[in-house]
C-alpha positions in Angstrom: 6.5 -23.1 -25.2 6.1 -19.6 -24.5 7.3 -16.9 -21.9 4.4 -15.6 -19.6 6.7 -13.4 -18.0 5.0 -10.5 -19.7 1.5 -11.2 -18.4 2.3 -12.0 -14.8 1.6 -8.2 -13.6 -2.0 -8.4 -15.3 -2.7 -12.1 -14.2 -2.1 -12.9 -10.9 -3.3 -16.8 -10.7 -2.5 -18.6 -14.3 -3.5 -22.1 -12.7 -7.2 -20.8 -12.3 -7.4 -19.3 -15.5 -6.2 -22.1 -17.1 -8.1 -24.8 -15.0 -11.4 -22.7 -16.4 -12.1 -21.1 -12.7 -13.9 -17.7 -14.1 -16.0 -15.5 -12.9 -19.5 -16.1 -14.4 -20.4 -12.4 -15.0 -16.9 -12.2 -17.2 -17.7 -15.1 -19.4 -21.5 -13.7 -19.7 -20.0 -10.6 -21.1 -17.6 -12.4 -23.3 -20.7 -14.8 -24.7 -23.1 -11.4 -25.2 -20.0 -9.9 -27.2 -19.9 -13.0 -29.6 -23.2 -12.0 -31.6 -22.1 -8.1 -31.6 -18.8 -8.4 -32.9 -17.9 -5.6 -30.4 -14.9 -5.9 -28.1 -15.9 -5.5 -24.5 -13.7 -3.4 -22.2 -14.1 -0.3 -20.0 -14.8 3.2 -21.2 -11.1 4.4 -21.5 -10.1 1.4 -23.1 -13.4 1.7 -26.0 -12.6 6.0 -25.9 -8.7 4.4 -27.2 -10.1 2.6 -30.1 -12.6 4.9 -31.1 -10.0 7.7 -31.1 -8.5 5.5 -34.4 -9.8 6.7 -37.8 -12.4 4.9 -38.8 -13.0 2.8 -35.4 -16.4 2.5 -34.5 -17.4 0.0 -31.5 -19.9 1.8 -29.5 -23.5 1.6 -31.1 -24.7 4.3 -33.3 -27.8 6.0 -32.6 -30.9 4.0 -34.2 -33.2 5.3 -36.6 -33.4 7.4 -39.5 -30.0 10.1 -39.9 -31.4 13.6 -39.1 -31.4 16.0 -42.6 -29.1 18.9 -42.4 -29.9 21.8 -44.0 -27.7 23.1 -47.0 
């Protein structure tokens, strides 16, 4: 058992998202974020875990790292 109480403001209908009624484009994102390893979420909520040390999610810029000069 558990106490959904907590989650009742976020989800409004837990019959339909326990009976599996999604919305496609939501589970496409969640199956394109598998083979990334990347969480998916909106740009405050990415900003928030990026602001941790160490945090990357966002992709780095590809290619070579441009040479500073000493």
């Amino acid at each position: 058992m558990t106490t959904v109480a907590p989650a009742l403001p976020r989800i409004a209908d837990f019959r339909a998202l326990l009976d599996g009624t999604h919305e496609a484009q939501a589970l496409e994102a969640l199956r394109g974020a598998e083979g990334t390893g990347r969480p998916i979420g909106r740009g405050r909520f990415l900003d928030g875990l990026e602001g941790r040390p160490g945090c990357r999610v966002r992709p780095a810029k590809r290619g070579p790292k441009v040479k500073v000069a000493a």
